[in-house]
C-alpha positions as a printed NumPy array, in Angstrom:
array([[  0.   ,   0.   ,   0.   ],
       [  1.108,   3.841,  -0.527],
       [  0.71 ,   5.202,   2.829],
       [  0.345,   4.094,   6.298],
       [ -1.587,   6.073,   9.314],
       [ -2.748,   5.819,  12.245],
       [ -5.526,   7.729,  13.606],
       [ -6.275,   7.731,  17.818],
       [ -9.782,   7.389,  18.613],
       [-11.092,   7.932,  22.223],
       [-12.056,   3.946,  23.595],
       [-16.537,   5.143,  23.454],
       [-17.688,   2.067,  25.399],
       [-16.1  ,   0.754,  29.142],
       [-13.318,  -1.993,  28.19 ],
       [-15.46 ,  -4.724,  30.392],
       [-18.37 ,  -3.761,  27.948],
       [-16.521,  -4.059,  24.489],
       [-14.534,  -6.95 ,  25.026],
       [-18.183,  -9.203,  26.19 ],
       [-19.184,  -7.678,  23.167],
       [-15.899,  -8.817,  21.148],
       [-16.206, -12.293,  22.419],
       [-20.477, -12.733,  21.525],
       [-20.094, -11.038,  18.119],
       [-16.66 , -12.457,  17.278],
       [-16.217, -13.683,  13.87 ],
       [-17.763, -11.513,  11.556],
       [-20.529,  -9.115,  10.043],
       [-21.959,  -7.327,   7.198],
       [-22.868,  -3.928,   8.777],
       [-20.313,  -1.958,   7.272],
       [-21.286,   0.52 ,   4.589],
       [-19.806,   3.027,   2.64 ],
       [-20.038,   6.498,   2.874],
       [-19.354,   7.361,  -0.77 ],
       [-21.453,   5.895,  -3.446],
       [-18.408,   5.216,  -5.516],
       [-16.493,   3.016,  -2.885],
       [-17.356,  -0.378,  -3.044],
       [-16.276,  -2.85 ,  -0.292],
       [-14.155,  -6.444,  -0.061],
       [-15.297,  -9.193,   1.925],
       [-13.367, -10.702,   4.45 ],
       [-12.969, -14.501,   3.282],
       [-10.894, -16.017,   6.437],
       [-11.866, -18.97 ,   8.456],
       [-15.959, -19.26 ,   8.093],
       [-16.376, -15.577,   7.488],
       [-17.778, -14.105,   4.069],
       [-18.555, -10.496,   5.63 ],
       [-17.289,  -6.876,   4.874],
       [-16.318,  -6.634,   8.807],
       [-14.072,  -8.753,   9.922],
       [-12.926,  -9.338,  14.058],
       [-10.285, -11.609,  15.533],
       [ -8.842, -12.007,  19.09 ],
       [ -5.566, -12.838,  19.816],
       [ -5.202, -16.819,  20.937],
       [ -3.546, -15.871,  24.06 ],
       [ -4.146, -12.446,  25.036],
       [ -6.944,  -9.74 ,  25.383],
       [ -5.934,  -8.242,  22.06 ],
       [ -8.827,  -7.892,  19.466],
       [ -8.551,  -6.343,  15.689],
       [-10.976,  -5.385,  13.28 ],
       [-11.008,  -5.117,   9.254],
       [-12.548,  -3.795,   6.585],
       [-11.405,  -2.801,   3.264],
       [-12.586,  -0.684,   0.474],
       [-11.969,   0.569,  -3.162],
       [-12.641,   2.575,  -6.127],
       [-12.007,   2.426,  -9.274],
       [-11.496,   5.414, -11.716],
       [ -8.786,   5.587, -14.114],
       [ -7.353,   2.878, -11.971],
       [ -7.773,   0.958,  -8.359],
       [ -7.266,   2.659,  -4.956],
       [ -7.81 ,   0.33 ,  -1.74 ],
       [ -8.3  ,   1.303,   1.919],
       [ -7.595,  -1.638,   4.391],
       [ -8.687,  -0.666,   7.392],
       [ -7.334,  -2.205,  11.05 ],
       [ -8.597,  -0.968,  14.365],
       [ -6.197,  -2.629,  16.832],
       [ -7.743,  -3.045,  20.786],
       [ -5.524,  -3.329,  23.577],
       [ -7.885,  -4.633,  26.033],
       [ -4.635,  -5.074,  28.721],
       [ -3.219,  -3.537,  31.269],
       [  0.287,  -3.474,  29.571],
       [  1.192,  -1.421,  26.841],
       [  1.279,  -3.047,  23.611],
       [  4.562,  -2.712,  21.602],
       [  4.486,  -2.312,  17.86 ],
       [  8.04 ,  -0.527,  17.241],
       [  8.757,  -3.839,  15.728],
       [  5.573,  -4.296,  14.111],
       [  5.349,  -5.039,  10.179],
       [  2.188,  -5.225,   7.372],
       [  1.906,  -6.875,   4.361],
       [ -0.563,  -6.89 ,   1.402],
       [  0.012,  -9.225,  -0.98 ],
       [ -2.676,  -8.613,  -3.936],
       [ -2.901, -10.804,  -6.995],
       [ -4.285,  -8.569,  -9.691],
       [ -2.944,  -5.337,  -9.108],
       [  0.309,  -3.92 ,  -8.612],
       [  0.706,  -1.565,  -5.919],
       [  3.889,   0.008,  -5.202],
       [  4.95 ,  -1.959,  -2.047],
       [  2.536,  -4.998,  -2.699],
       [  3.738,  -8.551,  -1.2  ],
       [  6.727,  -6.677,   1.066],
       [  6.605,  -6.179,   4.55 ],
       [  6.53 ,  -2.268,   5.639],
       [  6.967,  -1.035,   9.462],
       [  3.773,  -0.372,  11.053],
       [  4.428,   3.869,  12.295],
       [  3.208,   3.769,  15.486],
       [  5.381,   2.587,  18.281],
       [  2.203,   1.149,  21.146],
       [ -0.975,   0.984,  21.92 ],
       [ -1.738,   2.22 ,  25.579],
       [ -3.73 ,   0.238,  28.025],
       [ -7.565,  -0.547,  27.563],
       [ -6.971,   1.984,  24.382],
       [ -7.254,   1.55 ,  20.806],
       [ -5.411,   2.626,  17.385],
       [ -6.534,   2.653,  13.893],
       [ -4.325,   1.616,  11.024],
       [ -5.14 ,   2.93 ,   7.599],
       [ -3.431,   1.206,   4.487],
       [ -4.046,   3.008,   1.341],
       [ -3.093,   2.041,  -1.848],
       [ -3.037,   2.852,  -5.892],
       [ -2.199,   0.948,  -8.582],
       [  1.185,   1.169,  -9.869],
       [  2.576,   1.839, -13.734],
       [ -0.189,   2.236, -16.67 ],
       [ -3.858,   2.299, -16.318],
       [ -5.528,  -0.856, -18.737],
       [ -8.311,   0.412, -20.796],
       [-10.374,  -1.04 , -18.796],
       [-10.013,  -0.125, -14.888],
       [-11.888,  -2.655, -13.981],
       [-10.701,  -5.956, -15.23 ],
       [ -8.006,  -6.426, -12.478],
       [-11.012,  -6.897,  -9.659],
       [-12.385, -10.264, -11.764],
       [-10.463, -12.943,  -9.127],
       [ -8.468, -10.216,  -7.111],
       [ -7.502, -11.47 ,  -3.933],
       [ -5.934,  -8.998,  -1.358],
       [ -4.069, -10.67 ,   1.603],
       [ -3.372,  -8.908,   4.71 ],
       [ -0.657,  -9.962,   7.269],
       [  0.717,  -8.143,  10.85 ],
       [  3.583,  -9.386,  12.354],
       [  5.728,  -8.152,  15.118],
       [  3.215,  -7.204,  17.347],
       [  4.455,  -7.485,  21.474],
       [  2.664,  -7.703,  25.024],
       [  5.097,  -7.778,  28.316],
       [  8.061,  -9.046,  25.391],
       [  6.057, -11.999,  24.199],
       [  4.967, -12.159,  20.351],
       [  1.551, -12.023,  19.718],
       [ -0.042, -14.627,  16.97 ],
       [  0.676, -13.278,  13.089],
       [ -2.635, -11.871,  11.742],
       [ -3.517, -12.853,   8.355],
       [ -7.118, -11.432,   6.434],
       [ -7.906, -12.737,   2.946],
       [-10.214, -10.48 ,   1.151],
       [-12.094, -10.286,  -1.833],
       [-13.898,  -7.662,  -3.639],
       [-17.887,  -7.233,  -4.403],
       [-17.913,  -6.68 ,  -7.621],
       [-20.662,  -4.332,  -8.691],
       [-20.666,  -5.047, -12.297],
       [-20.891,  -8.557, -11.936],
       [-23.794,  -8.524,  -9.249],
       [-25.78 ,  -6.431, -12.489],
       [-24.928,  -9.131, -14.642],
       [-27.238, -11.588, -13.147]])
């Protein structure tokens, strides 16, 4: 993906609250929406889940993330991954030596199937942190933008990720997009 940011956001229900909630929802769901008619969203294909909003909990501690993912496609294909990453601990989790990865099969984005350092060193106790992986297409637009999302397959991976000096479990997301133009088709 191009760019990589993280955006705070204020923790809006008590932790005791959201994590009960984490562990009864779990999995996923299909309530995200996008606010622009021209964005059109992936599905989240890991494990049992076919859903544009994704959640997983770390095996072994009170960690929880959450993805979506989004594009557009104009001239050629921009993709949002999104990652909200919950600290539901009373440690500070360490990502100075955190790493992402997209690895996309149709399209060519500039740092596609490399790792890149997540840009945020930790995530405070009972806090949370938003990652936001934005991408374009790379070198010359096809003459037609949207041939590249027939079979695209985007996967996600974090790495790196440490509570009290002990590795938390890899994250990996496989997503695929809804494709509008084949859902007229039918």
């Amino acid at each position: 993906m191009d760019r990589v940011r993280w955006r705070e956001r204020a923790n809006l229900l008590p932790v005791g609250i959201a994590v009960l909630l984490g562990l009864v929802v779990g999995g996923c769901s299909s309530i995200f929406k996008s606010s622009s008619g021209d964005m059109y969203p992936y599905r989240a294909t890991t494990g049992d889940c076919n859903c544009q909003h994704f959640t997983s909990v770390d095996p072994q501690e009170p960690v929880r993330y959450e993805f979506t993912a989004t594009y557009r496609v104009d001239t050629s294909i921009t993709t949002e991954i999104t990652v909200v990453v919950h600290n539901g601990s009373p440690d500070t989790l360490d990502m100075s030596l955190g790493a992402v990865r997209v690895t996309s099969r149709n399209v060519r984005y500039r740092y596609n199937d490399r790792f890149v350092p997540i840009m945020i060193a930790a995530v405070p106790p009972h806090d949370q942190r938003t990652l936001t992986l934005v991408g374009s297409a790379a070198g010359e637009a096809s003459a037609d933008p949207w041939l590249p999302i027939a079979g695209e397959r985007l996967v996600l991976t974090i790495k790196g990720l440490r509570l009290r000096a002990k590795a938390l479990a890899t994250q990996t997301v496989q997503f695929v997009p809804s494709n509008p133009k084949f859902s007229e088709s039918q």
